[in-house]
C-alpha positions in Angstrom: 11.4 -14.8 -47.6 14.0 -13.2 -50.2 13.9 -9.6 -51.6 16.0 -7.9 -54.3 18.0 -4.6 -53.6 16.3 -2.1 -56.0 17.3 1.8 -56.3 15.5 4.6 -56.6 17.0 8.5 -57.2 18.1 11.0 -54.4 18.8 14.5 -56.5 22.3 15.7 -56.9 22.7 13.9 -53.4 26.5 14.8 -52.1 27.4 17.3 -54.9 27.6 15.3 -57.7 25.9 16.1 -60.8 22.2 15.1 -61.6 20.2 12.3 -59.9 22.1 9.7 -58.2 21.4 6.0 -57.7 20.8 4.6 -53.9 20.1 1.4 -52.5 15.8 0.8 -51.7 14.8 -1.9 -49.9 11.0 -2.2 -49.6 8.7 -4.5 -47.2 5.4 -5.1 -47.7 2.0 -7.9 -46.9 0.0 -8.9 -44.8 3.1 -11.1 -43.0 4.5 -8.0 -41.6 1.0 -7.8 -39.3 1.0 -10.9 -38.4 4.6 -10.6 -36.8 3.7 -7.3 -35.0 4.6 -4.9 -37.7 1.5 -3.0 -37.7 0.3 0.7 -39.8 1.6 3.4 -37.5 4.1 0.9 -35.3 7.5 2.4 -34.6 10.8 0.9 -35.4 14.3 0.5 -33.8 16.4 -0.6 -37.2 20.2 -1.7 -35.8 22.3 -1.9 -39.1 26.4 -4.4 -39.2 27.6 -5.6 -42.0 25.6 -7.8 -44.2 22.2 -7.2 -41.9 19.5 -4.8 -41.0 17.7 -5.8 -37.3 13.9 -4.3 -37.3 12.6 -4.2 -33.6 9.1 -2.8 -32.8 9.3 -0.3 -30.5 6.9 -0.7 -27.8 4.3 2.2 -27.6 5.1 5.5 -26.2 2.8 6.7 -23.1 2.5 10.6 -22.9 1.3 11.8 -19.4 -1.9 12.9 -18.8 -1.9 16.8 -18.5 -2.5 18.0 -15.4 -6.0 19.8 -14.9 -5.9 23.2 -13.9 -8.0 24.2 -10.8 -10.0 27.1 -11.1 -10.8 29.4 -8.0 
């Protein structure tokens, strides 16, 4: 698969005057699923020269709250 490097505008981003032009990337279809990249899935992104790593983070448990005994 190939993309293009668009733009898009952050506002008078590190003090400069008026709206300046950043690198966009964007991702999108139905492949993404189909690898594990689903709605809602979190990502590890690892950036070197030349190359952006996307990992799927595996899900995060959260304990189960501990029930309060009444007396």
């Amino acid at each position: 698969r190939q993309c293009t490097v668009s733009y898009t505008h952050y506002p008078g981003a590190h003090d400069h005057a008026g709206d300046q032009h950043v690198p966009h990337v964007r991702l999108s279809g139905l492949w993404l699923e189909q690898l594990g990249f689903a709605i809602g899935t979190k990502l590890r992104i690892t950036a070197s020269e030349g190359q952006l790593l996307m990992e799927v983070l595996p899900p995060v448990e959260t304990p189960a709250r501990a029930r309060s005994v009444r007396r």
